[in-house]
py3Dmol code that shows the C-alpha trace and the ligand (Angstrom):
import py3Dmol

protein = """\
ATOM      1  CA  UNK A   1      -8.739  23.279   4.739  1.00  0.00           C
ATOM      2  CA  UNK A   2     -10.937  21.709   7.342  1.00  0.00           C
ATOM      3  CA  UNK A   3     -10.813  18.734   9.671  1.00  0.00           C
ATOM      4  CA  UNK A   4     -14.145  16.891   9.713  1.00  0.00           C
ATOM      5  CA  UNK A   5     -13.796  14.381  12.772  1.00  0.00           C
ATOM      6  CA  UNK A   6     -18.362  13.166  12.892  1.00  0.00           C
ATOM      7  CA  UNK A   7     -19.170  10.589   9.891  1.00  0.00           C
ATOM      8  CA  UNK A   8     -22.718  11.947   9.482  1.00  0.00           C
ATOM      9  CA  UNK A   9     -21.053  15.655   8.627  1.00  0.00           C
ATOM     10  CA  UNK A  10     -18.454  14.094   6.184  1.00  0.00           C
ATOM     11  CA  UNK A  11     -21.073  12.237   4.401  1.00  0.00           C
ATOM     12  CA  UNK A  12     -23.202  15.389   4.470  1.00  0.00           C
ATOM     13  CA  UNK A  13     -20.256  17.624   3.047  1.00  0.00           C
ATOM     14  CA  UNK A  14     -19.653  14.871   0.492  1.00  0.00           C
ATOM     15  CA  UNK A  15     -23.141  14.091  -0.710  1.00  0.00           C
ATOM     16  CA  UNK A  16     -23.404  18.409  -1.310  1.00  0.00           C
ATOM     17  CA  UNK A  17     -20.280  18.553  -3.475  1.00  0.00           C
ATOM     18  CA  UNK A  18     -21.187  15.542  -5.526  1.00  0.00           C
ATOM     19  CA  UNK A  19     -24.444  17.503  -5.448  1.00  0.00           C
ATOM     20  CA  UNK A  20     -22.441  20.355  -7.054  1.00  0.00           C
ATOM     21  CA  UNK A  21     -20.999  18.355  -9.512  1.00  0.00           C
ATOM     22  CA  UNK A  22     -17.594  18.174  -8.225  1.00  0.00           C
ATOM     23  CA  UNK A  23     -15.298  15.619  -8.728  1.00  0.00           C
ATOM     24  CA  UNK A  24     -13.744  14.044  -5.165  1.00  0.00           C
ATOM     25  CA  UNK A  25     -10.753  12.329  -5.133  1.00  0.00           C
ATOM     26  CA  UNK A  26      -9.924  10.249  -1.729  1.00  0.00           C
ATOM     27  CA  UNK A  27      -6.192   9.770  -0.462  1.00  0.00           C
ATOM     28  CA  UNK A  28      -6.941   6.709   2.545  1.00  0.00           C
ATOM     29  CA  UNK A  29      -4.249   7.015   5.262  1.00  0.00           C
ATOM     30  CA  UNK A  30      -3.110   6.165   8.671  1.00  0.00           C
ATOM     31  CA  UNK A  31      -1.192   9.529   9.005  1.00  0.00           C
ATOM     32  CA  UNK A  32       2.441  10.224   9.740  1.00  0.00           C
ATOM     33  CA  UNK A  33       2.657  11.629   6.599  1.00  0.00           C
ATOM     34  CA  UNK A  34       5.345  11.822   4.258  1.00  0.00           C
ATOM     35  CA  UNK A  35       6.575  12.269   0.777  1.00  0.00           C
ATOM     36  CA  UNK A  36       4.863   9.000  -0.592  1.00  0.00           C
ATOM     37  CA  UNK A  37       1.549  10.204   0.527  1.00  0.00           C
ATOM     38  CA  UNK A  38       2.033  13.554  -0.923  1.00  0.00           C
ATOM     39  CA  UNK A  39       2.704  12.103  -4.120  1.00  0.00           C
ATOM     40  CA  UNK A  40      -0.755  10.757  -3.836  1.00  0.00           C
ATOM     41  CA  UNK A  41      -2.397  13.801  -3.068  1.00  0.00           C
ATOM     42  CA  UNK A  42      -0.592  16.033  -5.323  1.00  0.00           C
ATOM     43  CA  UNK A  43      -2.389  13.114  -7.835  1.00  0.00           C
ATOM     44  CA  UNK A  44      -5.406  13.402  -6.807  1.00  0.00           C
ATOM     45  CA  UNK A  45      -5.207  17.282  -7.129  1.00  0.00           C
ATOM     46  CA  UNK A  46      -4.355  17.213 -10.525  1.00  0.00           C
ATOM     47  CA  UNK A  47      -7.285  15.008 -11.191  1.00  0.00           C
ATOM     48  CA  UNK A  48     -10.211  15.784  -8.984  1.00  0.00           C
ATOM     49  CA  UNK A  49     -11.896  19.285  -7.714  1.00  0.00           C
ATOM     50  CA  UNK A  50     -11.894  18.072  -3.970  1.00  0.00           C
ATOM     51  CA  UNK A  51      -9.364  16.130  -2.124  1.00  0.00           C
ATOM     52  CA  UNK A  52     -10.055  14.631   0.960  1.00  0.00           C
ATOM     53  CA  UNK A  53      -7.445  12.712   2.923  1.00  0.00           C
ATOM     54  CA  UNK A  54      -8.581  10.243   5.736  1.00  0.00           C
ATOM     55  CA  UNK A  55      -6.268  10.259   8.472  1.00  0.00           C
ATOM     56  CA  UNK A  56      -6.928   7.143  10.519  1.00  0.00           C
ATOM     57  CA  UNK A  57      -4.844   3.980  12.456  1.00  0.00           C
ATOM     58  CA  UNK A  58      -7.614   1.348  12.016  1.00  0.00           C
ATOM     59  CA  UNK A  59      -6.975  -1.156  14.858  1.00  0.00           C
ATOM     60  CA  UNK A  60      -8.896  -3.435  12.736  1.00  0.00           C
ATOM     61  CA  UNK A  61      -6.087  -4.200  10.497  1.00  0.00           C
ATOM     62  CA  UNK A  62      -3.617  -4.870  13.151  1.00  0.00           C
ATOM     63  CA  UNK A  63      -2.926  -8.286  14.330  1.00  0.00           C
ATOM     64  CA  UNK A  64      -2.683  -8.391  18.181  1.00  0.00           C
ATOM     65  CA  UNK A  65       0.566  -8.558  18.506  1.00  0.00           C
ATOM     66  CA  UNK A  66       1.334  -5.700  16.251  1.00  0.00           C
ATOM     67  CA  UNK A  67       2.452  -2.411  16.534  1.00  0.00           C
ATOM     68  CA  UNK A  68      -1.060  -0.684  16.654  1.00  0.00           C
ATOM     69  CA  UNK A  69      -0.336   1.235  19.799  1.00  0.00           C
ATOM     70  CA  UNK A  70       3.438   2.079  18.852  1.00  0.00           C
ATOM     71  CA  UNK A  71       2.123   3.103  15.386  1.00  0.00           C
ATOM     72  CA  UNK A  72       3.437   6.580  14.894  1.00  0.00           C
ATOM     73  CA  UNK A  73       0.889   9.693  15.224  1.00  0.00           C
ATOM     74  CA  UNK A  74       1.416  13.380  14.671  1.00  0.00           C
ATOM     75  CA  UNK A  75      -2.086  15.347  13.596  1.00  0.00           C
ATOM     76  CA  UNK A  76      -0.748  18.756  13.807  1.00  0.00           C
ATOM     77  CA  UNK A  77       2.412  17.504  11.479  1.00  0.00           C
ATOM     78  CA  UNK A  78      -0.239  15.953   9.041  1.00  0.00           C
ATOM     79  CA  UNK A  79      -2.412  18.807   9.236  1.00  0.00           C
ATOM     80  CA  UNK A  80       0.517  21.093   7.853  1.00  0.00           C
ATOM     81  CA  UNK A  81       1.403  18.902   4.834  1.00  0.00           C
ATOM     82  CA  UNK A  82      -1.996  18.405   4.177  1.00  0.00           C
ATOM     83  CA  UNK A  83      -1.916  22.244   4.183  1.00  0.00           C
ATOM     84  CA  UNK A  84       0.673  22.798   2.003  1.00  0.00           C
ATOM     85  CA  UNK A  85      -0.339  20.238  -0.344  1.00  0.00           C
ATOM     86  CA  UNK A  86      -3.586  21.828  -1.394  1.00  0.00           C
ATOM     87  CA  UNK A  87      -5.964  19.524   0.546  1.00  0.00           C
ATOM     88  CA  UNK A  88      -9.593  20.299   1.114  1.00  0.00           C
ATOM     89  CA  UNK A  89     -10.719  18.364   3.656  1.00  0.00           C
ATOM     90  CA  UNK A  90      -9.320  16.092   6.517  1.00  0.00           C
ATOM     91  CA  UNK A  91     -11.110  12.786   7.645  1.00  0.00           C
ATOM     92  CA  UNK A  92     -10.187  12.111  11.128  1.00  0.00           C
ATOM     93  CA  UNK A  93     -12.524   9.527  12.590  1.00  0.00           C
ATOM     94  CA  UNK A  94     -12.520   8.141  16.205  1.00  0.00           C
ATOM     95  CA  UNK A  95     -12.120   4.217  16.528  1.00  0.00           C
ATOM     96  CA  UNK A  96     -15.294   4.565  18.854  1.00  0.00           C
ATOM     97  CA  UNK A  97     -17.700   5.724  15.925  1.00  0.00           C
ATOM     98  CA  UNK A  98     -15.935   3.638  13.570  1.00  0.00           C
ATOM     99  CA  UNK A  99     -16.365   0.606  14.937  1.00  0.00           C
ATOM    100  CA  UNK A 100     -19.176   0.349  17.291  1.00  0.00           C
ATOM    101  CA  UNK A 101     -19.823  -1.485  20.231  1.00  0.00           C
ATOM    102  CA  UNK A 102     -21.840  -4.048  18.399  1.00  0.00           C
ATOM    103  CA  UNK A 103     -19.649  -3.933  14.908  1.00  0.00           C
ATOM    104  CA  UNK A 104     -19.835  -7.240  12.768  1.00  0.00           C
ATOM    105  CA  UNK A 105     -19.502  -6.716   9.379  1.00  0.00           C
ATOM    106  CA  UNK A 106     -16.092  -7.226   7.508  1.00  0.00           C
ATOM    107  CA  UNK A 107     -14.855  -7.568   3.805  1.00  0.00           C
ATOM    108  CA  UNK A 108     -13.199 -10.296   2.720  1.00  0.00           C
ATOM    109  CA  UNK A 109     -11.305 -10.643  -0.805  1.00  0.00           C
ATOM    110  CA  UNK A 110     -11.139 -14.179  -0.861  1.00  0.00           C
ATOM    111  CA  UNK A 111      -7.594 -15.820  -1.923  1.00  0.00           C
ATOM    112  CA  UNK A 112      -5.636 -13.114  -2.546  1.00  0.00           C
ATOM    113  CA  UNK A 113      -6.026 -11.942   0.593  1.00  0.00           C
ATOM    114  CA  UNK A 114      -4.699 -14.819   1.772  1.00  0.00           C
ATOM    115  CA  UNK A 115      -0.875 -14.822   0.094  1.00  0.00           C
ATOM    116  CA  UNK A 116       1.505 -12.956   0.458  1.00  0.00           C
ATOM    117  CA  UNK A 117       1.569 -10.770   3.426  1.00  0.00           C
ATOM    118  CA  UNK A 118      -1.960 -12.071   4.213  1.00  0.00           C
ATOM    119  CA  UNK A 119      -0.058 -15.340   5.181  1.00  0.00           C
ATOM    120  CA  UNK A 120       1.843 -13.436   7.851  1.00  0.00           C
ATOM    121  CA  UNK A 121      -0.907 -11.449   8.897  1.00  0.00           C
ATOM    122  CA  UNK A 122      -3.791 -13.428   8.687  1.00  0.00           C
ATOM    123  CA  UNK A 123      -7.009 -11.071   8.830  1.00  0.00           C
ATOM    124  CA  UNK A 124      -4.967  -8.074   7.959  1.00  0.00           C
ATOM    125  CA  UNK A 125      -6.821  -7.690   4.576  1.00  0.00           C
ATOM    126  CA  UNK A 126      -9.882  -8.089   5.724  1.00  0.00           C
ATOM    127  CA  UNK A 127      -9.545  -4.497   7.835  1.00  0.00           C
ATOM    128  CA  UNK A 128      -7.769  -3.336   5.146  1.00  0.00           C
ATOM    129  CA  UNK A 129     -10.677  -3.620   2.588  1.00  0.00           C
ATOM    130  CA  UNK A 130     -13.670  -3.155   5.544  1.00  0.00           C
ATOM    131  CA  UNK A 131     -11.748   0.170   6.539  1.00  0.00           C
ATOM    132  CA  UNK A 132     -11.815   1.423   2.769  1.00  0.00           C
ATOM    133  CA  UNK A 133     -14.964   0.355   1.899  1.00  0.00           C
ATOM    134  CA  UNK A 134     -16.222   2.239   4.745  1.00  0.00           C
ATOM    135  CA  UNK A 135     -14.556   5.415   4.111  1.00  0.00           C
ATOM    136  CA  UNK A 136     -15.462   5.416   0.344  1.00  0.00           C
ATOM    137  CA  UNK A 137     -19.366   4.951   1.872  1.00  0.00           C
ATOM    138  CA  UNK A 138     -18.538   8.014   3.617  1.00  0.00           C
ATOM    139  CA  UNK A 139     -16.907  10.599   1.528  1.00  0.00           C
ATOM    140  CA  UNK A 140     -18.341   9.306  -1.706  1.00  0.00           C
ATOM    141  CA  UNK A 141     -15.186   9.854  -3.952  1.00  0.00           C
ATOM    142  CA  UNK A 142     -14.815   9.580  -7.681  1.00  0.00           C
ATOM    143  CA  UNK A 143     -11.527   8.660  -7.604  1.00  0.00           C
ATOM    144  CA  UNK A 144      -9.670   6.982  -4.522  1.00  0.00           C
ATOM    145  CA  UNK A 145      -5.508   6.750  -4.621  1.00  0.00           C
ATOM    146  CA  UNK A 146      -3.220   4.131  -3.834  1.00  0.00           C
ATOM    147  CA  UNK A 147       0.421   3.884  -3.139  1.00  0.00           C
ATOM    148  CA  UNK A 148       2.405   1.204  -5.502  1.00  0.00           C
ATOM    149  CA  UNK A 149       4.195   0.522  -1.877  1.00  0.00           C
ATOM    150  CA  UNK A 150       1.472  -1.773  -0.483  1.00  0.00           C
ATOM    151  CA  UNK A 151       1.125  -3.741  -3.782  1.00  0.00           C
ATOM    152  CA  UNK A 152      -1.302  -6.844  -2.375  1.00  0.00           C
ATOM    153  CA  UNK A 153      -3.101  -3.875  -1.037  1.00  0.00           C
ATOM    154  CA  UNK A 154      -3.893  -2.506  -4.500  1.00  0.00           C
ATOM    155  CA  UNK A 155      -5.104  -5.556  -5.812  1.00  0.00           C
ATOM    156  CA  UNK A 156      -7.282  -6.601  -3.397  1.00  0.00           C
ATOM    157  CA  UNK A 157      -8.863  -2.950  -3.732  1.00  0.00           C
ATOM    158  CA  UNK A 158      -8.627  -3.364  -7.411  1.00  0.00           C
ATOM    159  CA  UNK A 159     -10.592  -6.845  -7.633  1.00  0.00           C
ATOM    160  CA  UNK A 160     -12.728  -5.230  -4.466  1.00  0.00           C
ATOM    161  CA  UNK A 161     -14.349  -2.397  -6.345  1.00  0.00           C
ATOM    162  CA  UNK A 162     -14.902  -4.578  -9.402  1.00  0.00           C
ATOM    163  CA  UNK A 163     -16.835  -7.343  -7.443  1.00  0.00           C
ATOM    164  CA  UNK A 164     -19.024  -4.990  -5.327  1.00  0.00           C
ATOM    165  CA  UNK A 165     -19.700  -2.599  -8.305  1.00  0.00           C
ATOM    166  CA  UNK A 166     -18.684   0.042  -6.903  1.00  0.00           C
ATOM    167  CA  UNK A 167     -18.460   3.369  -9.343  1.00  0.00           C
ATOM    168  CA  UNK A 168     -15.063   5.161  -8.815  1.00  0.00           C
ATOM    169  CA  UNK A 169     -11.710   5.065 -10.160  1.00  0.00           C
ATOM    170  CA  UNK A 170      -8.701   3.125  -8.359  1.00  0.00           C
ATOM    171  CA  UNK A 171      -5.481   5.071  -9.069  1.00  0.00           C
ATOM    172  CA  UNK A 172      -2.239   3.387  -8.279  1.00  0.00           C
ATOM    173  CA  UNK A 173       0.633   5.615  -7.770  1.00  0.00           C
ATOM    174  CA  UNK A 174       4.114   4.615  -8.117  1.00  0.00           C
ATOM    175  CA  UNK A 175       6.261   3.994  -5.183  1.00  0.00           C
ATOM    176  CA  UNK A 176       8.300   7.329  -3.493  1.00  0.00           C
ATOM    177  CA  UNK A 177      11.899   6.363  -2.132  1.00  0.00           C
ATOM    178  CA  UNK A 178      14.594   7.988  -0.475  1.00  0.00           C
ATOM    179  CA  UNK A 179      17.526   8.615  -2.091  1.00  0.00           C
ATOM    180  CA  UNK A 180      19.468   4.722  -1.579  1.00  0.00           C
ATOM    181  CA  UNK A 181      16.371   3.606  -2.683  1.00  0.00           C
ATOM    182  CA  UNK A 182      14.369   2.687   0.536  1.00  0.00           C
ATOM    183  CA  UNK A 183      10.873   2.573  -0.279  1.00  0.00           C
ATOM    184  CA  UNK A 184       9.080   5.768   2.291  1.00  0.00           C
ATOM    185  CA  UNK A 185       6.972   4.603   5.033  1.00  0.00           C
ATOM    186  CA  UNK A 186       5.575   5.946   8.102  1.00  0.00           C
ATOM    187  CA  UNK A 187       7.545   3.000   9.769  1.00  0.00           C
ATOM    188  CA  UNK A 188      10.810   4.067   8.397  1.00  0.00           C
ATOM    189  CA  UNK A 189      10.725   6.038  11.801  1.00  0.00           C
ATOM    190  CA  UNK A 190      11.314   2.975  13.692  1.00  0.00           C
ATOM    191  CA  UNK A 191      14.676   2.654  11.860  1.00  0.00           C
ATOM    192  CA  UNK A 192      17.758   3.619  13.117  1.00  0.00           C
ATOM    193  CA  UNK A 193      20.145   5.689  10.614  1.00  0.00           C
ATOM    194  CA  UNK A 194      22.609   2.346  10.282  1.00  0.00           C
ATOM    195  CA  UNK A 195      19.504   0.386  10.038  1.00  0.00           C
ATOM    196  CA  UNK A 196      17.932   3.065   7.269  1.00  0.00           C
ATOM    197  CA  UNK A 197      21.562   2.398   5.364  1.00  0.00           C
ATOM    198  CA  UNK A 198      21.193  -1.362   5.396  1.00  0.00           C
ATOM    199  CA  UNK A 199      17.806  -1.525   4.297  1.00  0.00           C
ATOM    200  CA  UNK A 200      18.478   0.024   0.846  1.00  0.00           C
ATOM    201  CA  UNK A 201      19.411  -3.430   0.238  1.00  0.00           C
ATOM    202  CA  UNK A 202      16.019  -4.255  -0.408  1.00  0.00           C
ATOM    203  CA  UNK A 203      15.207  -2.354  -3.665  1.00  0.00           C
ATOM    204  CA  UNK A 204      18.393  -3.751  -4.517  1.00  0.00           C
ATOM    205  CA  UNK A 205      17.642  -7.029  -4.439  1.00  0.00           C
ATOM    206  CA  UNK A 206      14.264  -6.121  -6.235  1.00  0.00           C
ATOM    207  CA  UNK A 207      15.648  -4.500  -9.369  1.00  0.00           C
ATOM    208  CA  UNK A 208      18.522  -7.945  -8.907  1.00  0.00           C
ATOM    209  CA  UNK A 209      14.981 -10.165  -9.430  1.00  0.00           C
ATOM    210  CA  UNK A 210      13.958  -7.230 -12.206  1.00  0.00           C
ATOM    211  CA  UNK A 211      16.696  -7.743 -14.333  1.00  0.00           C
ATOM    212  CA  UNK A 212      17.079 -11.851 -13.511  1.00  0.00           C
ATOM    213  CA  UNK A 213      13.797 -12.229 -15.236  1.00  0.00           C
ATOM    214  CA  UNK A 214      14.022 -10.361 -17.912  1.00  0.00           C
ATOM    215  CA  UNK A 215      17.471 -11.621 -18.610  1.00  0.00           C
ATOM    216  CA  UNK A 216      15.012 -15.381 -19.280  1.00  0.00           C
ATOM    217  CA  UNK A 217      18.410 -16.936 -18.657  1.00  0.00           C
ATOM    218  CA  UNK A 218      16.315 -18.543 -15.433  1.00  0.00           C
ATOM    219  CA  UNK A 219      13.685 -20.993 -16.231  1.00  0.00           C
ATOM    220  CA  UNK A 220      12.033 -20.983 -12.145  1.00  0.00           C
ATOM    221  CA  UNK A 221      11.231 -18.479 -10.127  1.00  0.00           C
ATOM    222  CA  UNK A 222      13.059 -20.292  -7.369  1.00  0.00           C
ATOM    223  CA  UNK A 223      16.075 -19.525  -8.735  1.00  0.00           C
ATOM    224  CA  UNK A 224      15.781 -16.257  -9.177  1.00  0.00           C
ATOM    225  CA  UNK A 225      14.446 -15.872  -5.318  1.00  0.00           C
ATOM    226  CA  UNK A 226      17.525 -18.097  -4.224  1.00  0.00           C
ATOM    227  CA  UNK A 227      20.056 -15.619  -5.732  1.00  0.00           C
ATOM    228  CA  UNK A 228      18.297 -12.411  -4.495  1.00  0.00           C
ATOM    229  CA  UNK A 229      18.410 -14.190  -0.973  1.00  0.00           C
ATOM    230  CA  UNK A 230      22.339 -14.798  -1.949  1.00  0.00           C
ATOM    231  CA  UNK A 231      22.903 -11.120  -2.221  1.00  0.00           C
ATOM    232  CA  UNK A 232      21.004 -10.326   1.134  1.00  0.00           C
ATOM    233  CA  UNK A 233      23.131 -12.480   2.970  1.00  0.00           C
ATOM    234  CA  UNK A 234      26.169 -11.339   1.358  1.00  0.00           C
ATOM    235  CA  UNK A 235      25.633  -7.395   1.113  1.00  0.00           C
ATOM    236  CA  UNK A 236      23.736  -7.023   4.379  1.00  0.00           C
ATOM    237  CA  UNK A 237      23.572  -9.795   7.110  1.00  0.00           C
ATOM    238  CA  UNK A 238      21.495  -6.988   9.288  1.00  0.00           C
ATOM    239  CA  UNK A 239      18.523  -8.264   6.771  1.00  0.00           C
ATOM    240  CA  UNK A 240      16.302 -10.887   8.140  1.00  0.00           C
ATOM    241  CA  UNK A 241      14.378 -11.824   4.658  1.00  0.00           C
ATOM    242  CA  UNK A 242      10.700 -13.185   5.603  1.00  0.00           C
ATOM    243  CA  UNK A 243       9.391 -14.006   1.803  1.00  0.00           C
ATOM    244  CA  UNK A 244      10.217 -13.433  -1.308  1.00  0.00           C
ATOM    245  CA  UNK A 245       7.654 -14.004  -4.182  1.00  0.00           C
ATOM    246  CA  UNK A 246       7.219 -13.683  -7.728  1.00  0.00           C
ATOM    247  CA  UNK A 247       3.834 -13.414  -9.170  1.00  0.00           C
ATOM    248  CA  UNK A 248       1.406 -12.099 -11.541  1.00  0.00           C
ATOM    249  CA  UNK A 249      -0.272  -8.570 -10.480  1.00  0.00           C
ATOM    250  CA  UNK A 250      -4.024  -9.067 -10.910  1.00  0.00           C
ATOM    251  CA  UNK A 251      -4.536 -12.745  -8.804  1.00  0.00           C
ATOM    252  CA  UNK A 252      -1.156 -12.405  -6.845  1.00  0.00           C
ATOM    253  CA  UNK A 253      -0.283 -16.329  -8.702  1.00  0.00           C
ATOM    254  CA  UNK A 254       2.641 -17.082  -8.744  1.00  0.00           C
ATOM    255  CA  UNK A 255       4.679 -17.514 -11.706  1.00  0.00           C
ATOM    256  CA  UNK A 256       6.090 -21.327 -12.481  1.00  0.00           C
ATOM    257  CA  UNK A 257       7.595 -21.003 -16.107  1.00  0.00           C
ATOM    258  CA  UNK A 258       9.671 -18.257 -16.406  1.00  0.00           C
ATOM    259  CA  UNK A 259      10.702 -18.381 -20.126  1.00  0.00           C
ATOM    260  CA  UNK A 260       7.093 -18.548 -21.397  1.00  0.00           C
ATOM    261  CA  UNK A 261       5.389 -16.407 -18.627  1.00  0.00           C
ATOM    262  CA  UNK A 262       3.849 -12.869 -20.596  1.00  0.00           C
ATOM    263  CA  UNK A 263       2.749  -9.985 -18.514  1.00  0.00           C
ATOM    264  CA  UNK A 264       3.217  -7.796 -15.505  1.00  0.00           C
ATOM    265  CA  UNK A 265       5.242  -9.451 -13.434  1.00  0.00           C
ATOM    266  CA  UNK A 266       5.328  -8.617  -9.321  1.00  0.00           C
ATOM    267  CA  UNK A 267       8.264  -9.742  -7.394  1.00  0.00           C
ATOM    268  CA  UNK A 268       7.584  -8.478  -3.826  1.00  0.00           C
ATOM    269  CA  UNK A 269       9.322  -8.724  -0.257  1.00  0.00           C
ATOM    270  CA  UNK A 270       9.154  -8.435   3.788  1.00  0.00           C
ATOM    271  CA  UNK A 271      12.093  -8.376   5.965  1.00  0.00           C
ATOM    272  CA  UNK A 272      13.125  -7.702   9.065  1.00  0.00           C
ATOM    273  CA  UNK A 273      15.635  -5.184  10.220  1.00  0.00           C
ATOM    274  CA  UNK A 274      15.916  -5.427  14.234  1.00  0.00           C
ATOM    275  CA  UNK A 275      11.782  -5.303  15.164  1.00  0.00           C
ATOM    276  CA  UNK A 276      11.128  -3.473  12.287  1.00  0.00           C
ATOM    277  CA  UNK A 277       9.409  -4.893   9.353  1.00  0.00           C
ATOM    278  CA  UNK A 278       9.297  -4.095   5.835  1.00  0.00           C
ATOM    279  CA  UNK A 279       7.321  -4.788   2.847  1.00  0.00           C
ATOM    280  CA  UNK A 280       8.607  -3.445  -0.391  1.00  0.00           C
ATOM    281  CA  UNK A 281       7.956  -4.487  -4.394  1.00  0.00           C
ATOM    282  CA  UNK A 282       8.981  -3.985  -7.910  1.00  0.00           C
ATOM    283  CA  UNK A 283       6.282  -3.865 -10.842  1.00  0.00           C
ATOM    284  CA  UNK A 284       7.312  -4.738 -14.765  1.00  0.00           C
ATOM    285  CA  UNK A 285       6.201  -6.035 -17.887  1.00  0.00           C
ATOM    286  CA  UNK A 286       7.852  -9.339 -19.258  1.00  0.00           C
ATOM    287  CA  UNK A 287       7.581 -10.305 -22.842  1.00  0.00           C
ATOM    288  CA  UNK A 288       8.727 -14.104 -23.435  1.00  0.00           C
ATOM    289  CA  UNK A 289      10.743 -13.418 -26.639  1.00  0.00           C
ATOM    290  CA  UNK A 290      14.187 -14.683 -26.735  1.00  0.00           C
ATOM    291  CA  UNK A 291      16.800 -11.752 -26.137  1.00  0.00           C
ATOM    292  CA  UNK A 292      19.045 -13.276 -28.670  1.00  0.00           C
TER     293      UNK A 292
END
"""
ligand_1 = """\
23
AMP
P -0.385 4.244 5.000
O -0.548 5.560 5.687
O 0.934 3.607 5.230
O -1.549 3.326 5.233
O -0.404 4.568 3.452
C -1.457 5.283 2.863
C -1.321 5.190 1.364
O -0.058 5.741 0.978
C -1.334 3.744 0.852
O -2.086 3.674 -0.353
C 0.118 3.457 0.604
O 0.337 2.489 -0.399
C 0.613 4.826 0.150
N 2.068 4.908 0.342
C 2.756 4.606 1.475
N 4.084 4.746 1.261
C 4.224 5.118 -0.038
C 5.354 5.409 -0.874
N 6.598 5.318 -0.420
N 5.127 5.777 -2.147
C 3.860 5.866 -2.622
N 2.752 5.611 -1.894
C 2.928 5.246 -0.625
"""
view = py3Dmol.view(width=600, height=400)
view.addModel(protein, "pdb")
view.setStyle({"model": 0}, {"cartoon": {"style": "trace"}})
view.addModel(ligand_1, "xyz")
view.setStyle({"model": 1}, {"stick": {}})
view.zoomTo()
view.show()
């Protein structure tokens, strides 16, 4: 396994094995890895010749006031897992070469960008998809893999790729939790253990919204948010709910008419526990036939 840190020598070592005819498969990360990021990898293994994973905190997707500094880094830790999880190549870009001095161009996904967590971090999206876009310019994958976890995320990369024409796969992988059912996330390490307990009550409330749905005993979503919030507040007043919303999974619209609503339904979440904030998300198909 190798760490490539220049652009130029990435693209170079990229542009050879496509040469080659290998396939490339691209895991995008900030690092801090874990178990949910493995699971990616250990994907993109299974489907490509040449895994690269990009290992980088983009400041550009930080709001000011966010934890961009705090972020948690550990290269050597990442390099072992990496290791150990059969990866070919490490991306590890500096900020400097990244963005230059002089840097002006950004992606934006228009609207769906814009709801959900883009409403409470305005301009996040926009680094998000300018950060991937530029590392899929530079290691020139077939396939690039996404974690379930950050579901706006996969959208807008979804409906990214499809505008811009861009030739590779997106692969969505479902989410990794710990055993209560708290999603992984490199900022699980800002949690205390008591705090760690509590927040299992958010994939509880999820599969609450999961089986409220289907049940169609609801006819509006607000309902269904106003009970989930009901059980937060009961089962864990540590939780400081943000949103709650329940929408479609290709636009991010939200759904109005429960009973006749057909398709993939999203509920997803961000809450607060202490400083730490959390984003989490449940994925399922509804059918709109009557249960009895
Ligand atoms: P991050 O390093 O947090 O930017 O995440 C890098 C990739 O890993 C993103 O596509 C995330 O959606 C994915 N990811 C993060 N946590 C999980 C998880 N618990 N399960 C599956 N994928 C995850």
């Amino acid at each position: 396994m190798k760490v490539i840190r220049g652009i130029k020598p990435m693209q170079e070592i990229s542009a050879y094995l496509r040469r080659t005819g290998k396939k490339i498969g691209l895991v995008p990360t900030m690092g801090y890895l874990h178990e949910g990021h493995v699971s990616l990898i250990l994907a993109a293994r299974d489907e490509c010749d040449i895994v690269i994973v990009s290992i980088f905190v983009n400041p550009a997707q930080f709001l000011p006031k966010e934890d961009f500094k705090a972020y948690p880094r550990d290269l050597s830790r990442d390099y072992h897992v990496c290791k150990a999880a059969g990866v070919n190549y490490i991306f590890y870009p500096e900020a400097k070469d990244m963005y230059s001095e002089d840097y002006k161009t950004y992606i934006n996904v228009n609207d769906i960008s814009d709801k959900l967590e883009g409403k409470y971090r305005p301009g996040h999206f926009a680094g998000v998809a300018t950060v991937v876009l530029k590392l899929l310019n530079i290691t020139k994958p077939n396939a690039a893999y996404f974690g379930q976890k950050d579901a706006q995320q996969a959208v807008i990369m979804r409906k990214m790729v499809k505008d811009l024409n861009v030739d590779l796969n997106i692969r969505v992988c479902e989410t990794i939790r710990e055993d209560n059912g708290l999603a992984m996330s490199s900022r699980n390490s800002y949690l205390q253990e008591e705090q760690k307990k509590n927040a299992a009550v958010l994939y509880k409330m999820l599969q609450m919204g999961k089986s409220l749905m289907l049940s169609n005993e609801y006819g509006t979503a607000k309902e269904i948010r106003k009970k989930m919030k009901e059980y937060a507040e009961t089962n864990c007043p540590e939780c400081s709910l943000q949103y709650i919303a329940i929408t479609d999974n290709n636009n991010l619209k939200k759904i109005i008419n429960i009973p006749e609503y057909e398709g993939e339904v999203l509920i997803s979440l961000a809450a607060y526990f202490g400083k730490t904030r959390l984003i989490d998300n449940i994925l399922f198909y509804k059918n709109n036939e009557r249960l009895n």
